[in-house]
N, C-alpha and C positions, 0 to 999 in steps of 0.2 A: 377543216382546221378549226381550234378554237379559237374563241372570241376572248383574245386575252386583256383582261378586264384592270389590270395593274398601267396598261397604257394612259388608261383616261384616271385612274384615279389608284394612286400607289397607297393610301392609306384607307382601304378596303381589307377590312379583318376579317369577314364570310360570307359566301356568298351561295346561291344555290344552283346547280346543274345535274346533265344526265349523261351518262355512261355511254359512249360511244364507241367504243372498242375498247376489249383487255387481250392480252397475250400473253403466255407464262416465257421467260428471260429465263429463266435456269431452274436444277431442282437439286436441294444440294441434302443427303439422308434423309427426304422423303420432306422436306421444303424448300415449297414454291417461290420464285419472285417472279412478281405479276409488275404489267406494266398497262397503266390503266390511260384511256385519253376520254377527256370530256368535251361538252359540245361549247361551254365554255370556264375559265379560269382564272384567278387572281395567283395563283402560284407563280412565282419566277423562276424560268429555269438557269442551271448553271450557263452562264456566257456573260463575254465581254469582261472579262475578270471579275467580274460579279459572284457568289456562290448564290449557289439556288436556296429557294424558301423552306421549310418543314412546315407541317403544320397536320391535320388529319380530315380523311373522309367520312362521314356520317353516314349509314343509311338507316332509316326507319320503316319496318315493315306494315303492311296493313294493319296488323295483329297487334303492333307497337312495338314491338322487338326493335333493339335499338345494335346497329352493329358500328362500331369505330372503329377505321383501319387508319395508322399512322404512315405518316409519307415519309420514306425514308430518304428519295433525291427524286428528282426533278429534273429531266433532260430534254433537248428541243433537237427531233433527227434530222437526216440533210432534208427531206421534204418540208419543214418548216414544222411538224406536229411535236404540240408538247404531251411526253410522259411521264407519269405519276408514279414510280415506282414502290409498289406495297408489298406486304406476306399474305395479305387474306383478298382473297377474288372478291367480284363484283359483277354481279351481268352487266349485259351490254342493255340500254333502256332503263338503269336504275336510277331514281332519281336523289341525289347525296347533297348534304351542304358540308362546301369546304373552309373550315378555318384555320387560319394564318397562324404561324408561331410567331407572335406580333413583335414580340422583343429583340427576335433574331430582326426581323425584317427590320423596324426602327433602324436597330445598329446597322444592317448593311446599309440600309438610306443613308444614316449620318456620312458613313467612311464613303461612300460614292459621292454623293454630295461634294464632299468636303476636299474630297482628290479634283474635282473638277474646278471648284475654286483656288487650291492648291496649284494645282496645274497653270492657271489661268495666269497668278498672281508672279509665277516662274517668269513665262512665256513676255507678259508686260513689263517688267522690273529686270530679268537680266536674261532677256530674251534666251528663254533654255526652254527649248518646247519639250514635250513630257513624250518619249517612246513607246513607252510601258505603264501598265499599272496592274496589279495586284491585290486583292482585297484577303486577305488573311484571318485566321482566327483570333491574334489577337494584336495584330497589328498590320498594316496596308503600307505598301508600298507604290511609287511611282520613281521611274528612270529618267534621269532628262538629258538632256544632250547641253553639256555645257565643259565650259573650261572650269582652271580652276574656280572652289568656289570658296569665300572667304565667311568666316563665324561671324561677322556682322551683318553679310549678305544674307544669310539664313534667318539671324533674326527679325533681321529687317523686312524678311517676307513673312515669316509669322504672325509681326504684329501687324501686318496689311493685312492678311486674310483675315485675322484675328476682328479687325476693323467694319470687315465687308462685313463678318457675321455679326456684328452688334447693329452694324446698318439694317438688318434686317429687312435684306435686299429681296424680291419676288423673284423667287426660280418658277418662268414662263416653260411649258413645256407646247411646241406645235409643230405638226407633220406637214411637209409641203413636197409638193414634186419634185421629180430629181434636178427636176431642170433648172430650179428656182435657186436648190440647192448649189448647182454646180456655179451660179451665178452667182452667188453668196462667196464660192471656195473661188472664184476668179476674182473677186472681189477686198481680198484678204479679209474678211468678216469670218469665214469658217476655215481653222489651218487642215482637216482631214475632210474625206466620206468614205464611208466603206464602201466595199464592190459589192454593189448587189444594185439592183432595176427595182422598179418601183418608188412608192412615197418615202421622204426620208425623215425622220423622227428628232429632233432640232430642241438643246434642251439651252434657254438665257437664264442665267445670271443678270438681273437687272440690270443694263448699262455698263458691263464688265465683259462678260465670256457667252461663247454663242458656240455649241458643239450639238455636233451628231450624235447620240445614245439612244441604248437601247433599253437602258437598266430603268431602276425605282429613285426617284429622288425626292426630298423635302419639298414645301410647298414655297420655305422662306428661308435664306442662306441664317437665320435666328436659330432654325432648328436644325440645324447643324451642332450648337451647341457649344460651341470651342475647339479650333483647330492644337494640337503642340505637335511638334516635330518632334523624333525619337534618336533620330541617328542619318547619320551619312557615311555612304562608303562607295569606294571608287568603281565603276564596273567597264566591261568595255567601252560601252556608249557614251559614258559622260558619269555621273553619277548614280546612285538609288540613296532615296531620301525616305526613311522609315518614320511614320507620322499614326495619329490615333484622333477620333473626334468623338463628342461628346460623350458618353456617358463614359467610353472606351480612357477619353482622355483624363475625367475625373478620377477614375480609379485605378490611371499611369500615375498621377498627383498623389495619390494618397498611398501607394505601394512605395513612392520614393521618398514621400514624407515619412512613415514609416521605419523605412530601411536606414533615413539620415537622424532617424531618433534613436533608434537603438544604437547605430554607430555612435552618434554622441554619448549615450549613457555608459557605454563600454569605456568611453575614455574619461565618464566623468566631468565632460564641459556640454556646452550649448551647440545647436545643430549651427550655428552663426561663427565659432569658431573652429569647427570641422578642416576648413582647407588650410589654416597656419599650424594643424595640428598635425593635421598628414605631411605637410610639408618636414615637420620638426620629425617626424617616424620617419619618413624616407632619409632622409640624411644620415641621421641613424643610423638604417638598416643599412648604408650607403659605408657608413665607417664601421661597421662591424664588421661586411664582408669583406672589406679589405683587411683587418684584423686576423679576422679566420683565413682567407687564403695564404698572410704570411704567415702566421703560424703552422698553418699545413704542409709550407715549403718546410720549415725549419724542423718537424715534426718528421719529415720524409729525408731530410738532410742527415739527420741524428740516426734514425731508424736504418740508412745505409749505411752508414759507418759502422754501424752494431752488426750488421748484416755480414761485412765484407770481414771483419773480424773472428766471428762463429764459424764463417766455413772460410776454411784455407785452400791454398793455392794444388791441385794435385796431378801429375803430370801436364802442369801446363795451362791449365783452368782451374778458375775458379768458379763452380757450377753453384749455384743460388736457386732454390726451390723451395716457395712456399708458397701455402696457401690461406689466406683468410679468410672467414666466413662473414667479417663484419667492415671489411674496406670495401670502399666503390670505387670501382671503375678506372675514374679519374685520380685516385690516391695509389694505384698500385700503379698505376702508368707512371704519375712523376717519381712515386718510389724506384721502379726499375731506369729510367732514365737518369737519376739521381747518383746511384747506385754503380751504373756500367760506367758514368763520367768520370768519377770519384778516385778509381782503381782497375790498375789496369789486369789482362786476362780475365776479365769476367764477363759470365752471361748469366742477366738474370732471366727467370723461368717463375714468373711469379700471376699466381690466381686468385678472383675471387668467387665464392659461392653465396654470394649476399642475395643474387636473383639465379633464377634456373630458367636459360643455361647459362654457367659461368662465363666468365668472362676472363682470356687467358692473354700475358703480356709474355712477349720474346723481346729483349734487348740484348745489345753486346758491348764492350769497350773499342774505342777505334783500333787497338793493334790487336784485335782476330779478325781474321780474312774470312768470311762466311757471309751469307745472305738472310740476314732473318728472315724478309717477308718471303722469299722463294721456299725458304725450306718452310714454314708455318703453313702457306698457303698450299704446299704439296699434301703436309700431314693432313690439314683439314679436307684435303680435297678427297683422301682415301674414306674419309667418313660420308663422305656427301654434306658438306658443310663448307661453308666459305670465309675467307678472310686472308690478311696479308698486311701490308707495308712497306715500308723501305727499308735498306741494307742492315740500317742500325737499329728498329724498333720496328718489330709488328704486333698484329692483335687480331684476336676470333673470342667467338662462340661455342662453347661446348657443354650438351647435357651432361648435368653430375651426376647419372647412370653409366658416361664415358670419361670422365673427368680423368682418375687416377690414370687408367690403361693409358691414357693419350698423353701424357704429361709425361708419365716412363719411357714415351716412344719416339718422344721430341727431345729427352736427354740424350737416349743413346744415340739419335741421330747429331746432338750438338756434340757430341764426344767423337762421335767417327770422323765429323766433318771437321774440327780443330785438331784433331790425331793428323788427319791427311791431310792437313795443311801445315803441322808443325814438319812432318816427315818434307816436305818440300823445299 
């Protein structure tokens, strides 16, 4: 196994070792991936919600020949051995020096870090111990088990953690027996351990939080850098509180600073008067929409009168068929419902082809005896298409490769079916 070199010291950028085993993983049009193990390692591999390190392998030949192969992930199998996976082989006995993609690694430090302090600051303040965590590409995540949580509650834990990292508190990192440990977790000092035998890996927070990990952390809750919370949302367990740290968090601050500057210059004020400014647009848009929808009524009120007038009454019906290419959906629905209220013996038969497949409305007047949704939902059904309604208004789907055929075959059927009902 290797001697993984990231336990005693996570801010190790390269280091030197020898090839211990490689094995080709797959061969995809005549390229390898190789899976390399050494005898020892500073790489991290993916676990514990952690994502694994990059970084690349070196070898130098006697000759000087210089060969770099890039690590593309990093996996630890159930025997405990970690692998390197690359494209270019390596013997076994080669001797490489590995170095770190140091900037990844930083930021995963920070966001682990910083979830453990997070976590900590939960667990203390509204006792919601953390289920979950997830470390993201560009933002991390932890779950916590709690009721509801209030916007002050949230802030109020931010500017705690926010607090610890200026205290620039020692994150102690030390391995001890399980047994010591499980005296720790009977103790209320550690709230988890994991299932596993042997020593267990014990990471303090200064006089604050005491956990079992297995990942890379800072040396000081300072370099952490700055905690800000992103978001919250409800999940089964209690919550997920989406957060970002240091460098990750500076550059959430200046993407929203940003976004709150252009917003203001669009409106021509300052980013300080922003939220009296949306407020005065929502109300707005708030009485406009009511504007447009009465209009739309009176607009669908006038348009069935015009409608019922154009086509007359002819043995018994008044049959209404048309279609528009630039009404949606919702204007031809209240137009036919509009429509069959207004005057009696009618059925409108009204479509649009504004999206493909149209979208087609059957209405009736109350004094025809017929079924819209039963007869619509028959006609569609002979196409392999679905839809329906109730007695007096239904509605479907139809390609406008079918449109016209389908529309002639729902008349003649509303014609047969007010015929045999008039005959009654």
């Amino acid at each position: 196994m290797a001697n993984r070199l990231y336990y005693s010291d996570a801010f190790l950028k390269s280091f030197n070792a020898t090839v211990t085993d490689i094995r080709e993983v797959s061969r995809t049009e005549g390229q390898s991936l190789w899976q390399v193990a050494l005898d020892r390692t500073a790489f991290y591999p993916a676990t514990g919600g952690q994502p694994h390190d990059l970084g690349t392998l070196t070898a130098t030949s006697r000759g000087g020949a210089v060969l770099e192969v890039p690590i593309e992930s990093i996996e630890e199998d159930e025997a405990g051995e970690v692998w390197h996976f690359v494209r270019k082989p390596l013997l076994s006995g080669t001797v490489v020096e590995g170095t770190i993609d140091w900037q990844r690694r930083l930021d995963h430090m920070q966001q682990h870090s910083g979830q453990h302090l997070l976590s900590a600051v939960f667990a203390h303040e509204l006792k919601a111990p953390t289920v979950s965590f997830h470390l993201g590409e560009t933002v991390s995540t932890i779950d916590i088990a709690s009721g509801a949580l209030a916007h002050h509650s949230l802030e109020r834990v931010e500017q705690i953690a926010n607090t610890l990292i200026a205290e620039n508190r020692t994150v102690n990192i030390q391995t001890v027996p399980r047994e010591k440990a499980e005296a720790l977790l009977t103790e209320g000092k550690l709230s988890k351990l994991p299932e596993r035998d042997g020593t267990i890996r014990l990471i303090e927070i200064e006089n604050y939080d005491l956990n079992a990990c297995g990942g890379t952390h800072v040396r000081s809750t300072g370099q952490i850098g700055g905690l800000l919370i992103r978001g919250v949302e409800k999940v089964s367990r209690g919550f997920r509180i989406s957060f970002v740290c240091g460098l990750r968090a500076v550059r959430a601050a200046r993407e929203d600073f940003t976004r709150l500057s252009q917003a203001a210059s669009t409106l021509s004020i300052g980013a300080a008067d922003l939220p009296a400014a949306l407020d005065r647009i929502q109300a707005t848009a708030k009485t406009a929409e009511k504007d447009r929808l009465k209009l739309r009524e009176e607009l669908a009120t006038y348009h069935a009168a015009r409608l019922a007038v154009e086509e007359p009454i002819q043995h018994g019906l008044r049959l209404v068929q048309r279609t528009y290419p630039d009404r949606d959906r919702d204007y031809i629905r209240l137009l036919a419902s509009r429509l069959t209220a207004s005057v009696p013996q009618t059925v409108a038969l009204i479509s649009t082809t504004e999206n493909d497949p149209a979208r087609i409305v059957l209405a009736r007047s109350q004094d025809l005896d017929f079924d819209c949704g039963s007869l619509l939902k028959e006609a569609l059904a002979e196409l392999g298409l679905r839809g329906g309604g109730s007695r007096d208004l239904a509605q479907g789907e139809v390609p406008h490769a079918q449109l016209d055929t389908f529309i002639a075959s729902v008349a003649t059927a509303v014609k047969a079916t007010t015929l045999t009902a008039a005959r009654r």
